[in-house]
Backbone bond lengths (Angstrom), bond angles and torsions (degrees), N, CA, C in turn:
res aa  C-N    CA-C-N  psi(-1)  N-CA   C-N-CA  omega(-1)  CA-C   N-CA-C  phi
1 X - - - 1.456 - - 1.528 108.77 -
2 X 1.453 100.67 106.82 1.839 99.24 -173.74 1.606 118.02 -70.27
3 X 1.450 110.71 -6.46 1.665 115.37 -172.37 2.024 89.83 -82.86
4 X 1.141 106.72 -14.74 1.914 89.83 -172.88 1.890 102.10 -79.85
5 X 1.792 104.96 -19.29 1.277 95.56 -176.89 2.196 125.54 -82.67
6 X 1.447 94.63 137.53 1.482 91.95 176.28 1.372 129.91 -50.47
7 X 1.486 105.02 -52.22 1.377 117.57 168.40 1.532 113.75 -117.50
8 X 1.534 107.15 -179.17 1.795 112.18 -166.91 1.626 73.23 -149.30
9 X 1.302 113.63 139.68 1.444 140.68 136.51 1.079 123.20 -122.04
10 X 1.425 125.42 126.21 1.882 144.64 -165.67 2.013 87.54 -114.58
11 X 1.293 92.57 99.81 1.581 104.41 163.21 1.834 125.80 -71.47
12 X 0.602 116.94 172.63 1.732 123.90 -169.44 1.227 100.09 28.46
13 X 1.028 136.46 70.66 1.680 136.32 175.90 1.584 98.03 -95.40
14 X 1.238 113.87 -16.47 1.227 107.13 175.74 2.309 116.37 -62.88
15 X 1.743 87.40 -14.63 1.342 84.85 -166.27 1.643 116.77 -102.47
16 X 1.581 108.21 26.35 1.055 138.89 -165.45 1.739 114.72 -130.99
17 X 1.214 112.91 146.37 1.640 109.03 -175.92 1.621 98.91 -81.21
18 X 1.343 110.67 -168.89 1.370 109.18 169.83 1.323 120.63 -68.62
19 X 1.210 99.16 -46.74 1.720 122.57 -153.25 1.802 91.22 -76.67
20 X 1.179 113.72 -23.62 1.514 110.96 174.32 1.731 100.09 -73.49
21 X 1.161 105.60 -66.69 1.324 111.79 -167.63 1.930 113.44 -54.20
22 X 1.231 114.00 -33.14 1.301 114.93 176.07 1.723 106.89 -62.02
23 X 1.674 118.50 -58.25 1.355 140.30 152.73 2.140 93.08 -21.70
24 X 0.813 98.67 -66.91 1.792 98.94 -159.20 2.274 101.67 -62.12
25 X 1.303 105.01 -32.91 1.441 109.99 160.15 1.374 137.80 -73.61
26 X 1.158 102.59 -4.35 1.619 117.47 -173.98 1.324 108.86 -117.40
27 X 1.772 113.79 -15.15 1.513 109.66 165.97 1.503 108.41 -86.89
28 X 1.063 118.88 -1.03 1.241 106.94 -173.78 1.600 125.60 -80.75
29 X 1.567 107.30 -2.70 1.682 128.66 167.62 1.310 93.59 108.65
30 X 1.581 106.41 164.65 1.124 151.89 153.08 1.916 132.27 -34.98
31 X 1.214 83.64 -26.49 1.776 117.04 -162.99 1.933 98.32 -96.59
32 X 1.145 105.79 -9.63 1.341 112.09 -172.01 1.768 113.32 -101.91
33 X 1.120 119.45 127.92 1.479 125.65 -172.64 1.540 76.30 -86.33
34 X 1.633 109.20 113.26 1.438 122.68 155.51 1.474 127.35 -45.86
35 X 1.386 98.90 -49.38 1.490 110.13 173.99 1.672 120.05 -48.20
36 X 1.274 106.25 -27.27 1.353 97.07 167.99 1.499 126.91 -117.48
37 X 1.216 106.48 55.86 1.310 120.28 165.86 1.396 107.61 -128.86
38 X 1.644 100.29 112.51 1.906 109.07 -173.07 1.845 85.34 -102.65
39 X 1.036 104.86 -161.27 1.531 135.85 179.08 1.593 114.21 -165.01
40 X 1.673 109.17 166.51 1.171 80.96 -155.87 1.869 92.76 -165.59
41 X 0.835 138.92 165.03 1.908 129.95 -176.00 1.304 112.71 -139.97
42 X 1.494 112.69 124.36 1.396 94.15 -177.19 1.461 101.17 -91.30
43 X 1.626 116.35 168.76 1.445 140.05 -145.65 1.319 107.55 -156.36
44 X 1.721 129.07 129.81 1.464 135.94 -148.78 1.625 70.84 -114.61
45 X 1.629 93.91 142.78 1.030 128.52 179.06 1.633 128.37 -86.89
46 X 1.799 72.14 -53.30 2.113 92.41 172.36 1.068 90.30 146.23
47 X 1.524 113.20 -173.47 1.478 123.88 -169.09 1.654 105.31 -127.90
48 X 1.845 90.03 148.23 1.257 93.09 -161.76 1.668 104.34 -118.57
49 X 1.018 116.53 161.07 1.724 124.58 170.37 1.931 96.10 -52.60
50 X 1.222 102.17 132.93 1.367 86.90 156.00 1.335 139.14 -128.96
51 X 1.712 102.90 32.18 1.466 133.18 166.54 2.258 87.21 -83.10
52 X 0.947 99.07 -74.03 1.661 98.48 -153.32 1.558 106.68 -102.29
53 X 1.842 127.17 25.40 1.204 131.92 -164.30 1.753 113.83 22.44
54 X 1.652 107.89 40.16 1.935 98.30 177.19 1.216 93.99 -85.18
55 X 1.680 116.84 149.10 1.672 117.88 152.60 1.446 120.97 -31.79
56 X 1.157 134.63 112.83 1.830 139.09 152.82 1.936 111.89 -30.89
57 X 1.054 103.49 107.73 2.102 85.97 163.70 1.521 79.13 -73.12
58 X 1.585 108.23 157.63 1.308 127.51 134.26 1.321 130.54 -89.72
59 X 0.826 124.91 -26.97 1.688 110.96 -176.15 1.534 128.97 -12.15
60 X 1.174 129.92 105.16 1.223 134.84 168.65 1.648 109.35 66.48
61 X 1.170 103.75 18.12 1.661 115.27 -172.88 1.560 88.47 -83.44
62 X 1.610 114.21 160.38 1.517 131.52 161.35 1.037 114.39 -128.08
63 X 1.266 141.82 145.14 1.577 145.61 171.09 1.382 118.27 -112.05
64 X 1.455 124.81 166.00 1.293 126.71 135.61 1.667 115.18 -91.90
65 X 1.332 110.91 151.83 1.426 111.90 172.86 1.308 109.80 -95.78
66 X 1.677 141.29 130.69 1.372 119.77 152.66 1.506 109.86 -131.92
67 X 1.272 109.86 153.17 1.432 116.04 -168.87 1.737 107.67 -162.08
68 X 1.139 114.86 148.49 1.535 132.15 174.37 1.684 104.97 -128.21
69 X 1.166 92.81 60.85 1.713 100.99 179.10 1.521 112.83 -134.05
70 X 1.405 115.95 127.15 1.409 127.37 155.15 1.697 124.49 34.65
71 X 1.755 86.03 -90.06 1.571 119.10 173.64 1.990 113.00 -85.18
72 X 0.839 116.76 81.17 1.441 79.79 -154.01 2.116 90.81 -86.55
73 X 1.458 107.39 -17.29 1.584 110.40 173.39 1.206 115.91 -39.02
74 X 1.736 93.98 -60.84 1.960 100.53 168.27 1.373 114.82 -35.37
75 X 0.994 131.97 -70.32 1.085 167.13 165.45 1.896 105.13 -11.29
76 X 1.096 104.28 -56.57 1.333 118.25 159.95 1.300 124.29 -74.20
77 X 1.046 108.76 -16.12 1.934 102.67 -163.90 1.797 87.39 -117.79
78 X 1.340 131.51 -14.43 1.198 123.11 145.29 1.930 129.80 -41.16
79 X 1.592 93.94 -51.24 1.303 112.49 -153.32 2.284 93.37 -80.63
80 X 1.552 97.74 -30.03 1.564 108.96 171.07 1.586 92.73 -58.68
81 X 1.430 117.62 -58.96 2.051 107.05 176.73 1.418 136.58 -9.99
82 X 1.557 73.15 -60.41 1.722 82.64 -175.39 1.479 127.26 -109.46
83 X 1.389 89.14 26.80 1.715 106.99 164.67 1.701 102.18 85.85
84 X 1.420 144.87 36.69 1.521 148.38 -166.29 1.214 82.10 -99.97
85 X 1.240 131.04 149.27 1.705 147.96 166.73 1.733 99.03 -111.17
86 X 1.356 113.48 94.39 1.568 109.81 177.98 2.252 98.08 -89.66
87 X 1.003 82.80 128.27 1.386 95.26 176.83 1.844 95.78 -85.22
88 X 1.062 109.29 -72.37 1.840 106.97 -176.74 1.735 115.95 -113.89
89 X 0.839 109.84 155.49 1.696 113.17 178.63 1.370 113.17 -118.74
90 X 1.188 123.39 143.38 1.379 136.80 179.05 1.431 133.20 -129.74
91 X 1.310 119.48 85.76 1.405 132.86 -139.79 1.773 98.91 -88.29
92 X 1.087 113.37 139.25 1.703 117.49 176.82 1.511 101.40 -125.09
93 X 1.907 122.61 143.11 1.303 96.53 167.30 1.215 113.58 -62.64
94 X 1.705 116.45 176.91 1.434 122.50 179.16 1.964 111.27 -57.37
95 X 1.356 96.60 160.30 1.283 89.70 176.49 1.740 121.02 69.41
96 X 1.292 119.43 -13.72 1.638 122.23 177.40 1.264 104.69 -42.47
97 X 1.489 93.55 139.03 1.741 119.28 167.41 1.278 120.66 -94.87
98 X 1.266 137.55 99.79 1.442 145.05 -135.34 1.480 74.66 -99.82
99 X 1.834 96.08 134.57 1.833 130.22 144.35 1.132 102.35 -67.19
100 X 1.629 119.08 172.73 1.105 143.20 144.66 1.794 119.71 -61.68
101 X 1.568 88.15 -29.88 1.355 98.25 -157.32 1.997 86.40 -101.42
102 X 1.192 138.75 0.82 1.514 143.44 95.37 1.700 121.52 20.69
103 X 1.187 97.70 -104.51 0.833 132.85 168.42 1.456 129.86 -55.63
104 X 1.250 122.47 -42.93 2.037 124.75 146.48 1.647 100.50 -49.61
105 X 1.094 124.74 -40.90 1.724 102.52 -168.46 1.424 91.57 -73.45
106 X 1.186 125.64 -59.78 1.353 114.13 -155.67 1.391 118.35 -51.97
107 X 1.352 117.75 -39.01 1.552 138.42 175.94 1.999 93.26 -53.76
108 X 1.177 114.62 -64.00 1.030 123.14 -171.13 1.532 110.24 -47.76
109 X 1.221 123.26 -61.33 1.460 149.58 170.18 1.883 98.80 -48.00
110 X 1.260 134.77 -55.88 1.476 132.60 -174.01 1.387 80.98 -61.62
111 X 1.419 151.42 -82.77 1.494 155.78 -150.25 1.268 112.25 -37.89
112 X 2.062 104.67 -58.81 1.261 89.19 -161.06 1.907 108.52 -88.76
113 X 1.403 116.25 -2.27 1.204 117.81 171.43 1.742 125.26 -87.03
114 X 1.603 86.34 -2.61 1.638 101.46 166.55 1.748 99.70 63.07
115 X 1.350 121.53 36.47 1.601 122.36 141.18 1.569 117.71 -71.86
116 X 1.562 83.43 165.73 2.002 90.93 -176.08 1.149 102.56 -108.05
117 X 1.275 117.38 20.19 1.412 116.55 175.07 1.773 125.18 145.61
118 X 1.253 99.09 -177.65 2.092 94.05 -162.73 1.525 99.45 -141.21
119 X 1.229 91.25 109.74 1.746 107.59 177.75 1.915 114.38 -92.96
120 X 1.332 90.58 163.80 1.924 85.33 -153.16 1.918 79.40 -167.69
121 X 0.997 84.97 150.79 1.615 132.15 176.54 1.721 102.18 -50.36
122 X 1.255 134.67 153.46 1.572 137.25 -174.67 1.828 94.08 -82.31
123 X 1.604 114.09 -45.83 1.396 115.66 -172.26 1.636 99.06 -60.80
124 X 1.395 128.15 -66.74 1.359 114.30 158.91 1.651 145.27 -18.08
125 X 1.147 78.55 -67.85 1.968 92.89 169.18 1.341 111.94 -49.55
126 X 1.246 108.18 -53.32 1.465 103.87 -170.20 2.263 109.08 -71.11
127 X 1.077 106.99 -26.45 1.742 109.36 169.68 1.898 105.81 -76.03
128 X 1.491 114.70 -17.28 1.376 102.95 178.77 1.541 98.95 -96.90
129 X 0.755 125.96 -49.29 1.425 125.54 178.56 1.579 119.66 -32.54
130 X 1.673 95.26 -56.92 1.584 101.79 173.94 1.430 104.62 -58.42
131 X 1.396 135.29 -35.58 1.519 135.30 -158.14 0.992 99.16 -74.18
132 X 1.373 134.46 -49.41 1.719 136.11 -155.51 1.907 88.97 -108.04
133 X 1.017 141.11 13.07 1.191 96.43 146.01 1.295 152.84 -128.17
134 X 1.185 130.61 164.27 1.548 119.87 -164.63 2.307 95.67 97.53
135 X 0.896 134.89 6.44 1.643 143.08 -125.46 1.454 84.45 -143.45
136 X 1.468 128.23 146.19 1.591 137.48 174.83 1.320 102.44 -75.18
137 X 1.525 120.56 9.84 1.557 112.56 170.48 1.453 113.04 -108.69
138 X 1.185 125.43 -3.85 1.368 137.36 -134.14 2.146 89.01 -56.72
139 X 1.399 104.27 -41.53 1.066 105.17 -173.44 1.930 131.64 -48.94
140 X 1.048 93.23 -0.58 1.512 116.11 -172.88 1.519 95.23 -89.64
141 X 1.432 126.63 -25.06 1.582 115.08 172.14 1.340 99.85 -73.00
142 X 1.456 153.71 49.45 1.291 138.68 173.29 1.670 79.41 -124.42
143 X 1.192 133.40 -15.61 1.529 102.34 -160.33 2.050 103.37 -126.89
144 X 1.613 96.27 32.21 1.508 114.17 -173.30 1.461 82.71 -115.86
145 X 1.798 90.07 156.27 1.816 105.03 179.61 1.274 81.83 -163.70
146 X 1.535 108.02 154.28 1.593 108.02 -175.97 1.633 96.64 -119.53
147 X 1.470 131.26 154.19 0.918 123.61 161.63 2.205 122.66 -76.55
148 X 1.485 116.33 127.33 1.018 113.97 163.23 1.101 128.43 -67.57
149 X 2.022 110.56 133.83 1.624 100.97 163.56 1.231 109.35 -113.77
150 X 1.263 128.93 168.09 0.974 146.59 -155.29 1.917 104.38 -128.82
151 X 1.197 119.24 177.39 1.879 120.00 158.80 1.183 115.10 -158.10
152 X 1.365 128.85 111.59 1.180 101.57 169.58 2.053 100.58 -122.13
Protein backbone atom coordinates (compact mmCIF):
# COMPACT_ATOMS: atom_id res chain seq x y z
CA UNK A 1 0.00 0.00 0.00
CA UNK A 2 1.94 3.07 -1.38
CA UNK A 3 -0.26 5.71 0.77
CA UNK A 4 1.58 4.03 4.17
CA UNK A 5 4.91 5.13 2.41
CA UNK A 6 6.71 8.60 3.44
CA UNK A 7 8.57 8.99 0.45
CA UNK A 8 8.37 7.51 -3.36
CA UNK A 9 11.50 7.38 -5.52
CA UNK A 10 10.90 6.52 -9.47
CA UNK A 11 14.46 5.25 -10.53
CA UNK A 12 15.80 5.59 -14.17
CA UNK A 13 13.52 8.45 -14.83
CA UNK A 14 16.19 9.55 -16.72
CA UNK A 15 14.99 6.84 -19.29
CA UNK A 16 11.64 8.27 -19.58
CA UNK A 17 10.27 11.68 -21.10
CA UNK A 18 8.62 14.00 -18.79
CA UNK A 19 5.22 13.70 -19.80
CA UNK A 20 5.74 9.87 -19.19
CA UNK A 21 7.17 10.33 -15.95
CA UNK A 22 4.62 13.01 -14.72
CA UNK A 23 1.80 10.28 -16.31
CA UNK A 24 3.77 7.52 -14.05
CA UNK A 25 3.13 10.05 -10.72
CA UNK A 26 -0.33 10.66 -11.17
CA UNK A 27 -1.09 6.91 -11.52
CA UNK A 28 0.05 6.34 -8.48
CA UNK A 29 -3.48 7.73 -6.70
CA UNK A 30 -4.88 10.35 -5.00
CA UNK A 31 -3.90 9.05 -1.47
CA UNK A 32 -0.33 10.04 -2.23
CA UNK A 33 1.26 13.43 -0.98
CA UNK A 34 2.77 14.27 -4.48
CA UNK A 35 5.28 16.29 -2.95
CA UNK A 36 7.00 13.42 -1.93
CA UNK A 37 7.60 11.60 -4.79
CA UNK A 38 11.25 12.61 -6.22
CA UNK A 39 12.87 10.48 -9.00
CA UNK A 40 16.09 10.01 -9.48
CA UNK A 41 19.05 8.24 -12.20
CA UNK A 42 21.62 6.28 -11.38
CA UNK A 43 25.18 7.51 -12.73
CA UNK A 44 28.67 5.38 -13.13
CA UNK A 45 31.15 6.74 -11.25
CA UNK A 46 34.25 4.84 -12.70
CA UNK A 47 35.89 1.79 -12.01
CA UNK A 48 37.42 0.61 -9.15
CA UNK A 49 40.27 -1.99 -8.14
CA UNK A 50 38.48 -4.65 -6.63
CA UNK A 51 41.34 -6.10 -4.55
CA UNK A 52 41.78 -2.55 -2.60
CA UNK A 53 38.44 -0.49 -4.00
CA UNK A 54 41.37 2.40 -5.41
CA UNK A 55 40.10 4.40 -8.52
CA UNK A 56 41.50 2.55 -11.97
CA UNK A 57 43.56 5.33 -14.29
CA UNK A 58 42.48 4.28 -17.63
CA UNK A 59 44.73 5.35 -20.00
CA UNK A 60 45.14 3.16 -22.88
CA UNK A 61 43.94 0.31 -20.61
CA UNK A 62 41.39 -2.46 -22.29
CA UNK A 63 39.03 -4.65 -20.44
CA UNK A 64 36.76 -7.47 -20.64
CA UNK A 65 33.27 -6.84 -19.32
CA UNK A 66 31.49 -9.68 -17.33
CA UNK A 67 28.27 -9.57 -15.69
CA UNK A 68 25.12 -11.81 -14.76
CA UNK A 69 22.86 -8.87 -14.50
CA UNK A 70 19.41 -7.95 -15.82
CA UNK A 71 20.52 -5.08 -18.19
CA UNK A 72 23.66 -6.21 -19.04
CA UNK A 73 23.60 -3.42 -22.42
CA UNK A 74 23.28 -0.81 -19.67
CA UNK A 75 25.81 -2.21 -18.25
CA UNK A 76 28.04 -1.68 -21.14
CA UNK A 77 27.10 1.63 -22.29
CA UNK A 78 27.69 2.67 -18.58
CA UNK A 79 31.23 1.36 -18.57
CA UNK A 80 31.56 3.42 -22.46
CA UNK A 81 30.66 6.63 -19.66
CA UNK A 82 33.41 6.62 -18.02
CA UNK A 83 35.79 6.21 -20.71
CA UNK A 84 36.58 1.85 -20.12
CA UNK A 85 37.64 0.50 -23.65
CA UNK A 86 35.94 -3.12 -23.39
CA UNK A 87 37.65 -5.07 -26.04
CA UNK A 88 35.15 -8.32 -25.48
CA UNK A 89 32.02 -8.84 -23.36
CA UNK A 90 30.91 -11.72 -21.48
CA UNK A 91 27.34 -12.01 -20.77
CA UNK A 92 26.03 -14.41 -17.77
CA UNK A 93 22.27 -14.93 -17.18
CA UNK A 94 21.16 -12.66 -14.36
CA UNK A 95 21.83 -13.89 -11.04
CA UNK A 96 24.82 -16.55 -12.26
CA UNK A 97 26.64 -18.59 -9.80
CA UNK A 98 30.24 -18.26 -10.76
CA UNK A 99 32.65 -21.67 -11.05
CA UNK A 100 36.05 -21.57 -10.46
CA UNK A 101 36.32 -23.00 -13.66
CA UNK A 102 34.28 -19.37 -14.48
CA UNK A 103 36.60 -17.58 -13.70
CA UNK A 104 39.97 -19.61 -15.28
CA UNK A 105 38.37 -18.84 -18.71
CA UNK A 106 38.00 -15.43 -18.16
CA UNK A 107 41.56 -15.01 -16.67
CA UNK A 108 42.56 -17.13 -19.55
CA UNK A 109 40.59 -15.09 -22.20
CA UNK A 110 42.03 -11.36 -20.55
CA UNK A 111 45.75 -13.14 -21.30
CA UNK A 112 45.28 -14.43 -24.42
CA UNK A 113 43.46 -11.22 -25.80
CA UNK A 114 46.16 -9.22 -24.06
CA UNK A 115 43.59 -7.04 -21.71
CA UNK A 116 44.70 -5.45 -18.41
CA UNK A 117 41.95 -6.62 -16.91
CA UNK A 118 37.96 -7.64 -16.41
CA UNK A 119 35.52 -5.32 -14.99
CA UNK A 120 32.14 -6.64 -13.51
CA UNK A 121 29.28 -5.32 -11.68
CA UNK A 122 29.61 -4.66 -7.46
CA UNK A 123 26.69 -7.61 -7.20
CA UNK A 124 29.25 -9.77 -9.14
CA UNK A 125 32.42 -8.82 -7.52
CA UNK A 126 31.29 -9.39 -4.41
CA UNK A 127 30.11 -13.54 -5.46
CA UNK A 128 33.74 -13.66 -7.18
CA UNK A 129 35.56 -12.45 -4.50
CA UNK A 130 33.96 -14.84 -2.04
CA UNK A 131 34.81 -17.72 -4.75
CA UNK A 132 38.52 -17.06 -5.20
CA UNK A 133 39.34 -16.48 -1.86
CA UNK A 134 41.43 -18.36 0.43
CA UNK A 135 41.41 -20.83 -3.34
CA UNK A 136 44.93 -21.50 -5.48
CA UNK A 137 43.41 -18.83 -7.70
CA UNK A 138 42.90 -16.20 -5.29
CA UNK A 139 45.45 -14.30 -7.39
CA UNK A 140 43.10 -13.56 -10.22
CA UNK A 141 41.35 -10.90 -7.78
CA UNK A 142 44.29 -8.50 -8.65
CA UNK A 143 43.13 -8.11 -12.21
CA UNK A 144 39.06 -7.55 -11.35
CA UNK A 145 37.63 -3.91 -10.89
CA UNK A 146 34.05 -3.40 -10.49
CA UNK A 147 32.29 -0.66 -12.10
CA UNK A 148 30.81 2.22 -9.63
CA UNK A 149 27.27 3.47 -9.47
CA UNK A 150 26.38 6.31 -8.28
CA UNK A 151 22.29 8.07 -7.92
CA UNK A 152 21.45 11.08 -7.97
Amino acid sequence: DLSRADIIILTHADKVDRDTLNNLKLSLGNNINHNCIFSGKHVPVGIFSALLMKKAKLTDEIFIACAGIGSFDSFVQSLAQVGVFVEKSVEYQDHHNYTLSDLKHLFVLMETIGCDGIVTTHKDCVKINALLAGSRFEFIRNYFYVLRIGFE
